[in-house]
KEDOLO-765844 format. One record per atom (N, C-alpha, C, O): y, x, z; atom name; residue in one letter. Coordinates in steps of 0.001 Angstrom, whole numbers, plus 500000, padded with zeros to 6 digits. Each point is the difference from the previous one (the first is absolute). Layout:
<sites>
+--------+--------+--------+-------+--------+
:      v :      u :      w : atome : residu :
+--------+--------+--------+-------+--------+
:      Y :      X :      Z :    CA :      A :
...
+--------+--------+--------+-------+--------+
</sites>
This chain:
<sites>
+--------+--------+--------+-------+--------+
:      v :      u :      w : atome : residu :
+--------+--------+--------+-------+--------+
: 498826 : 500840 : 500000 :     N :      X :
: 501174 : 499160 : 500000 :    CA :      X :
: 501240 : 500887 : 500000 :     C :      X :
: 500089 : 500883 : 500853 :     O :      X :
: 500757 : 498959 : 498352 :     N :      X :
: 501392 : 500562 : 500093 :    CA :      X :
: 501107 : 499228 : 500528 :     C :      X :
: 499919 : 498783 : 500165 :     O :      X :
: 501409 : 502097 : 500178 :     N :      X :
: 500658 : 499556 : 500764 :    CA :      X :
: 501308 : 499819 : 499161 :     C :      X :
: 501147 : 500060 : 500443 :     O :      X :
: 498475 : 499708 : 498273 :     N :      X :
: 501404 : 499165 : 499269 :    CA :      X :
: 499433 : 499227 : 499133 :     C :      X :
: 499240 : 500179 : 499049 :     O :      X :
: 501500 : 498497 : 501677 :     N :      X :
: 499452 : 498732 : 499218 :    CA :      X :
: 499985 : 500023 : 498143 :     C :      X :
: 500675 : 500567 : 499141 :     O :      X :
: 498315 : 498609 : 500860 :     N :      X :
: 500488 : 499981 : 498288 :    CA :      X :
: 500947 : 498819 : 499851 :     C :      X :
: 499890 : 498909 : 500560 :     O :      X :
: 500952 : 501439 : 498688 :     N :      X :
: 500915 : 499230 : 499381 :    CA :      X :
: 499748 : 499375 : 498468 :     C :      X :
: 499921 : 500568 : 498910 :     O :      X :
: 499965 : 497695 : 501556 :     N :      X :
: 500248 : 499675 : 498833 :    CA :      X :
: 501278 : 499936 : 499255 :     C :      X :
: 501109 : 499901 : 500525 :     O :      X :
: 498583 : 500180 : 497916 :     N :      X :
: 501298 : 499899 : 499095 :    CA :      X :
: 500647 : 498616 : 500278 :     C :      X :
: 499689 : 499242 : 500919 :     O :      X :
: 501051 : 500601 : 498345 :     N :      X :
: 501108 : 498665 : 499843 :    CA :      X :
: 499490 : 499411 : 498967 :     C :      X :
: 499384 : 500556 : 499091 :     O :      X :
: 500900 : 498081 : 501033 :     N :      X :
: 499490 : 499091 : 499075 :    CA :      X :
: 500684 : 500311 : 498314 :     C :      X :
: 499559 : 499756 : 498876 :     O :      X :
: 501573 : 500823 : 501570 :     N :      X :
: 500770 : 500510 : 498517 :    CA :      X :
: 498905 : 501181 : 499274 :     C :      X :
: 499438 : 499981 : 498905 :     O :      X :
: 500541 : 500782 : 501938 :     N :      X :
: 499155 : 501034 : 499499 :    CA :      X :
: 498700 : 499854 : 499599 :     C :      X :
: 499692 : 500676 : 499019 :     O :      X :
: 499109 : 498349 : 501658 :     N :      X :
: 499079 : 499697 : 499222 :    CA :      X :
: 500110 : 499043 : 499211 :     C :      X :
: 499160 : 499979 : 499100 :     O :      X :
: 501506 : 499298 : 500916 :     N :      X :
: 500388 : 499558 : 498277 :    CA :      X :
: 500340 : 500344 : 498719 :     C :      X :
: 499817 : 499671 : 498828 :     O :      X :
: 501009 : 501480 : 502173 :     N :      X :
: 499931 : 501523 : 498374 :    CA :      X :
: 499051 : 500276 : 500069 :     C :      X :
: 499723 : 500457 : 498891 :     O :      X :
: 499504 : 499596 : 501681 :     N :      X :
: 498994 : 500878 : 499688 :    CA :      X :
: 498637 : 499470 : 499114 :     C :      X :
: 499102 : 500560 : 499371 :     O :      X :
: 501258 : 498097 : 500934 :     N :      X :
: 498977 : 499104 : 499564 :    CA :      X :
: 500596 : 499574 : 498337 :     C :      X :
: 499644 : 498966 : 499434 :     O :      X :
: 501083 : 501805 : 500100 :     N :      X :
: 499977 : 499697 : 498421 :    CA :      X :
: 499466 : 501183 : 499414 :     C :      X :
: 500017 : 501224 : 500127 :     O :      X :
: 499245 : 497381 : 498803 :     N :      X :
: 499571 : 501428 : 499341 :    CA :      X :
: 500364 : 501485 : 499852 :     C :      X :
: 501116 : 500521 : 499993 :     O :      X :
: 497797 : 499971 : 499902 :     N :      X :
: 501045 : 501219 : 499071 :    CA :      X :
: 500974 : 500897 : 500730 :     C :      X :
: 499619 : 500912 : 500733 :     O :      X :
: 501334 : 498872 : 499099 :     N :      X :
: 501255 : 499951 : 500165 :    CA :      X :
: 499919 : 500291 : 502099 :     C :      X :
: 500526 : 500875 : 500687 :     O :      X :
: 498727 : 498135 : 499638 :     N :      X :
: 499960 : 500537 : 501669 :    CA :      X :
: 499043 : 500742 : 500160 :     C :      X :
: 499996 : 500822 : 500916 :     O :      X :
: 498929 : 499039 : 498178 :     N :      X :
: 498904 : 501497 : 500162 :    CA :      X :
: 500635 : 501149 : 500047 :     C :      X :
: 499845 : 500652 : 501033 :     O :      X :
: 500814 : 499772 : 498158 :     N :      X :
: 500815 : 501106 : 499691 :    CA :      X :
: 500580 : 500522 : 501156 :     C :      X :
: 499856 : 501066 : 500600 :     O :      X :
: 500987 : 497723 : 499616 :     N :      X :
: 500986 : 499988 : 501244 :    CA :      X :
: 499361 : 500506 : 501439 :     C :      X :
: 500472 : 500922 : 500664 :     O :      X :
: 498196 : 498185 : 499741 :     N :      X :
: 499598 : 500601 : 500868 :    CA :      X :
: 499108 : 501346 : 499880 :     C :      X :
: 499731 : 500449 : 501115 :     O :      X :
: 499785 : 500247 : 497893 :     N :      X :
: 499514 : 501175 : 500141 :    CA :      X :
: 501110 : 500847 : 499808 :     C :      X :
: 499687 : 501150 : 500310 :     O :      X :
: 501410 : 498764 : 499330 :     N :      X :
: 501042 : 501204 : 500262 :    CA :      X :
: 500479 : 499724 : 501166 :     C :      X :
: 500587 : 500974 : 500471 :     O :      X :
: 499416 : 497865 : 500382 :     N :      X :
: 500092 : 499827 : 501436 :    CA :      X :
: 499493 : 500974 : 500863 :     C :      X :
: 500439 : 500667 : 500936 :     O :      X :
: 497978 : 499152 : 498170 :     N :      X :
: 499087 : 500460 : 500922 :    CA :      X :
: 499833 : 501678 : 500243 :     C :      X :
: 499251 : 500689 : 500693 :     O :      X :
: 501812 : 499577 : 498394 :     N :      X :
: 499615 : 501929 : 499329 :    CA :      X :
: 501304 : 500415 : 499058 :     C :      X :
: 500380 : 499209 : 499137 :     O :      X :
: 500146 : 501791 : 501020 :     N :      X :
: 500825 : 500250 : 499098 :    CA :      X :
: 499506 : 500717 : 498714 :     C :      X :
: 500774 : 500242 : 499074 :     O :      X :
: 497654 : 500152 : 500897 :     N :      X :
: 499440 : 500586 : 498756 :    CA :      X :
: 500219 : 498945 : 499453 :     C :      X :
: 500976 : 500221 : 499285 :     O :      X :
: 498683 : 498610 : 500583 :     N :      X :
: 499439 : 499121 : 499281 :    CA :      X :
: 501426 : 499644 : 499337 :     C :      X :
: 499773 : 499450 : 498922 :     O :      X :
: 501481 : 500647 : 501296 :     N :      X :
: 501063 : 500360 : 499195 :    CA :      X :
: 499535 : 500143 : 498631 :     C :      X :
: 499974 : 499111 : 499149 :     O :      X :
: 499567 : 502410 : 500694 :     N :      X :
: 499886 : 500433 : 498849 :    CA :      X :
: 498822 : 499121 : 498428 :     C :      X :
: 500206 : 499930 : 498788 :     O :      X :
: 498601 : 499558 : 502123 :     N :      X :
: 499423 : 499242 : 499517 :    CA :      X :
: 500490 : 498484 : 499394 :     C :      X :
: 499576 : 499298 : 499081 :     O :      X :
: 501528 : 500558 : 501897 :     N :      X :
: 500694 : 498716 : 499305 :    CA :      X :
: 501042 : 500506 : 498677 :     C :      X :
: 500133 : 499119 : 499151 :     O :      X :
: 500468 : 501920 : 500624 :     N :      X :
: 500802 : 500262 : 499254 :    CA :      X :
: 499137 : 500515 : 498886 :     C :      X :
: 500204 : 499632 : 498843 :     O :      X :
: 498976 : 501089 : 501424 :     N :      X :
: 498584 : 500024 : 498896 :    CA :      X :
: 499481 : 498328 : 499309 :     C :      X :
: 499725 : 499926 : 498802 :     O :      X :
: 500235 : 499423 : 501671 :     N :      X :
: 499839 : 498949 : 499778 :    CA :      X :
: 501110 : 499423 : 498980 :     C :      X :
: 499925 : 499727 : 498802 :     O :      X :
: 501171 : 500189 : 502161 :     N :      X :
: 501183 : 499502 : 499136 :    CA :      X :
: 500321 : 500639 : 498428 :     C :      X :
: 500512 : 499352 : 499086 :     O :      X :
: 499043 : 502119 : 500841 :     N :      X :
: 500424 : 500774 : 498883 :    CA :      X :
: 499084 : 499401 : 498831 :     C :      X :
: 500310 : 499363 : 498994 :     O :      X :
: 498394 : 501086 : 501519 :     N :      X :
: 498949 : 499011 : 498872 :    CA :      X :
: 500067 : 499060 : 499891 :     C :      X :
: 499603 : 499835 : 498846 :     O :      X :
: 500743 : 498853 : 501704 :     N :      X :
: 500488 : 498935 : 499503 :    CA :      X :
: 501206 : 499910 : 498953 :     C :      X :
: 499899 : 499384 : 498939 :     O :      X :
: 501293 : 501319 : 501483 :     N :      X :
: 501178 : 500454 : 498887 :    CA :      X :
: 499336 : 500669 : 498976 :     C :      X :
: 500621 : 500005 : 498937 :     O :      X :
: 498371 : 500526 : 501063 :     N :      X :
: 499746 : 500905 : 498768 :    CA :      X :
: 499373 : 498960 : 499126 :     C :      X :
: 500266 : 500043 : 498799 :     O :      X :
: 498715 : 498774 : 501780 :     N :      X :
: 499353 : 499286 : 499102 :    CA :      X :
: 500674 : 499130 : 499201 :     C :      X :
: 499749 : 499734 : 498825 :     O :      X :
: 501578 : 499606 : 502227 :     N :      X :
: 501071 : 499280 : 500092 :    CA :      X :
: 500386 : 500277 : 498092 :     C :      X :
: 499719 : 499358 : 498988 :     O :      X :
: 500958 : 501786 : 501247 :     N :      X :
: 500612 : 500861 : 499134 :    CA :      X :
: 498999 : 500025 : 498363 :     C :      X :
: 500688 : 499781 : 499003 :     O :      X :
: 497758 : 500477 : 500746 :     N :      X :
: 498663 : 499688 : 499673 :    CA :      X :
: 500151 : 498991 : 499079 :     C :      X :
: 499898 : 500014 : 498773 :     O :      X :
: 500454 : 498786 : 502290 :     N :      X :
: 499700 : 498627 : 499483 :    CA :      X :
: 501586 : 499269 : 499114 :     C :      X :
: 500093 : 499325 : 498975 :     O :      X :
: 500905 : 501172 : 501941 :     N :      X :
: 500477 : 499292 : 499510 :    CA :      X :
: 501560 : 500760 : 499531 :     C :      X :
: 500885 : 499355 : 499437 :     O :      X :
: 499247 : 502227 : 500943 :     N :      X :
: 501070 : 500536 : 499502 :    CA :      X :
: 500993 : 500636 : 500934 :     C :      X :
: 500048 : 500102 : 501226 :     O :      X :
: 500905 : 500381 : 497568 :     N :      X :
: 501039 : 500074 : 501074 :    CA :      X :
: 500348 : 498607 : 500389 :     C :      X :
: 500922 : 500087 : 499189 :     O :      X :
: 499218 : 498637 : 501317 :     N :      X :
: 500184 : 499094 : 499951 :    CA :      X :
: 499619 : 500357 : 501644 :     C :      X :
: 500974 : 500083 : 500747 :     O :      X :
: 497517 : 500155 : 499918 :     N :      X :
: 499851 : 500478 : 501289 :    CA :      X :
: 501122 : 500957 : 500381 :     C :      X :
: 500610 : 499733 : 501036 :     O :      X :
: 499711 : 501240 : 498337 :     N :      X :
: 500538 : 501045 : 500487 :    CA :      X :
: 501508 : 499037 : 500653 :     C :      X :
: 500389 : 500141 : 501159 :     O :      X :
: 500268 : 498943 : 497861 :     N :      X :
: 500984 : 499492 : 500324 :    CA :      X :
: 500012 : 498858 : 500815 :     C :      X :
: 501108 : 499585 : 500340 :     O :      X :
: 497825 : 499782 : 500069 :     N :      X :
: 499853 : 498786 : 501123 :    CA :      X :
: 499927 : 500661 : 501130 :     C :      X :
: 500155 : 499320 : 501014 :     O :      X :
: 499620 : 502004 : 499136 :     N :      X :
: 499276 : 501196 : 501269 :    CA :      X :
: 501612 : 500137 : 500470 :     C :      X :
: 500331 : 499597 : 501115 :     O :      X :
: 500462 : 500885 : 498137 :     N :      X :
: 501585 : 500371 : 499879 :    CA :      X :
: 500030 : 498733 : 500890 :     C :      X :
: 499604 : 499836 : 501154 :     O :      X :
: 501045 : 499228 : 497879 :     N :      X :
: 500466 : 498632 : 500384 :    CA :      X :
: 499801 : 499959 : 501791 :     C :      X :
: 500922 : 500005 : 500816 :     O :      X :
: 497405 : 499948 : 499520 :     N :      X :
: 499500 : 499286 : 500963 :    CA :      X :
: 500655 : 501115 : 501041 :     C :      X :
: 500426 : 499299 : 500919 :     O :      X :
: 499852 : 502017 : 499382 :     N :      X :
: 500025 : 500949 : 500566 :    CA :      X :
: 501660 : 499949 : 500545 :     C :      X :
: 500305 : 500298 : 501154 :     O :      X :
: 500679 : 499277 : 497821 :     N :      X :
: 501125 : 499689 : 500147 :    CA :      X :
: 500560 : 499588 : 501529 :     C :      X :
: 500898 : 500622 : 500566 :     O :      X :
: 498546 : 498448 : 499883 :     N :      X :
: 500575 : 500171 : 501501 :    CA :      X :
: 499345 : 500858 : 501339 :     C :      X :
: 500346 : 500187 : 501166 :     O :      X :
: 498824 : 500105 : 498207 :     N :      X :
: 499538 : 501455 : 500944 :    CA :      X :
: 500615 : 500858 : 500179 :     C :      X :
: 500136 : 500526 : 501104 :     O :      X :
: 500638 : 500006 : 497380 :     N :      X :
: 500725 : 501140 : 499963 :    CA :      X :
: 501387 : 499740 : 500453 :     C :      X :
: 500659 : 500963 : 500392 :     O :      X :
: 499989 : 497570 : 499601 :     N :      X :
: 500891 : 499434 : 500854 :    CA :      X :
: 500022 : 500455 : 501508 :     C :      X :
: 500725 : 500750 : 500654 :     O :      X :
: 498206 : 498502 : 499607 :     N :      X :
: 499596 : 500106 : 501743 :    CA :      X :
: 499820 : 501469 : 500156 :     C :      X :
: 500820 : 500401 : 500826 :     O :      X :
: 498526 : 500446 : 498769 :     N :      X :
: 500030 : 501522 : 499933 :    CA :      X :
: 501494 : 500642 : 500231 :     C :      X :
: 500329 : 500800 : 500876 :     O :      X :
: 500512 : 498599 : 498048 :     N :      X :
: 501235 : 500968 : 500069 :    CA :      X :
: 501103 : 499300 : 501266 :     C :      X :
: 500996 : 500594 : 500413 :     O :      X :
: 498713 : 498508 : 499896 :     N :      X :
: 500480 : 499366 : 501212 :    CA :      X :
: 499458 : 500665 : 501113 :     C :      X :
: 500740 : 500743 : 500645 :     O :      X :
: 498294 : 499135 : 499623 :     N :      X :
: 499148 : 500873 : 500950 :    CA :      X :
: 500439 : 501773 : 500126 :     C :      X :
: 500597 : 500544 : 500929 :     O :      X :
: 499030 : 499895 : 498178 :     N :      X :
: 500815 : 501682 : 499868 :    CA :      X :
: 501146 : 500022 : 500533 :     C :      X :
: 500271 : 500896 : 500800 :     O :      X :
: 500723 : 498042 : 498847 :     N :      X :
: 501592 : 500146 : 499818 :    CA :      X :
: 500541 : 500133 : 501200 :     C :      X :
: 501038 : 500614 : 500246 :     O :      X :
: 497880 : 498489 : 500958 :     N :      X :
: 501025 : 500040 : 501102 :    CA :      X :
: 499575 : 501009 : 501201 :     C :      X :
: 498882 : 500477 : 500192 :     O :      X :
: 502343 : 499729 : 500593 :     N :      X :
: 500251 : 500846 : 500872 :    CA :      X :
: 499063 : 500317 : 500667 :     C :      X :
: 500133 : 500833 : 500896 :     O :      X :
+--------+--------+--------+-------+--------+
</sites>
């Protein structure tokens, strides 16, 4: 027996977690910061097939979709 309770998550959080996909991900880079790299491995081969199937046309929905990241990014950097 150990002497720090387990803590359950929040109902917010297993609900992320409980979508597809998308919360798998989420919780194994939770769970590990290797697994980082495996998700971005992931992401690249998908852009590459993306790209495969249907063109630069991927390359420019990737742009598009990324757009307020790089928002929130340069907001984030900017301040004090």
């Amino acid at each position: 027996m150990t002497m720090i309770a387990d803590v359950r998550p929040s109902r917010a959080s297993r609900a992320f977690y409980a979508i597809p996909v998308i919360g798998w991900i989420a919780k194994d880079i939770s769970r590990g910061v290797e697994n980082v790299f495996y998700a971005l491995i992931i992401a690249l081969t998908l852009l590459v097939l993306a790209v495969k199937v249907w063109g630069v046309v991927a390359i420019t929905m990737t742009a598009l979709a990324l757009v307020p990241v790089m928002f929130l990014w340069l907001i984030v950097i900017s301040q004090p």
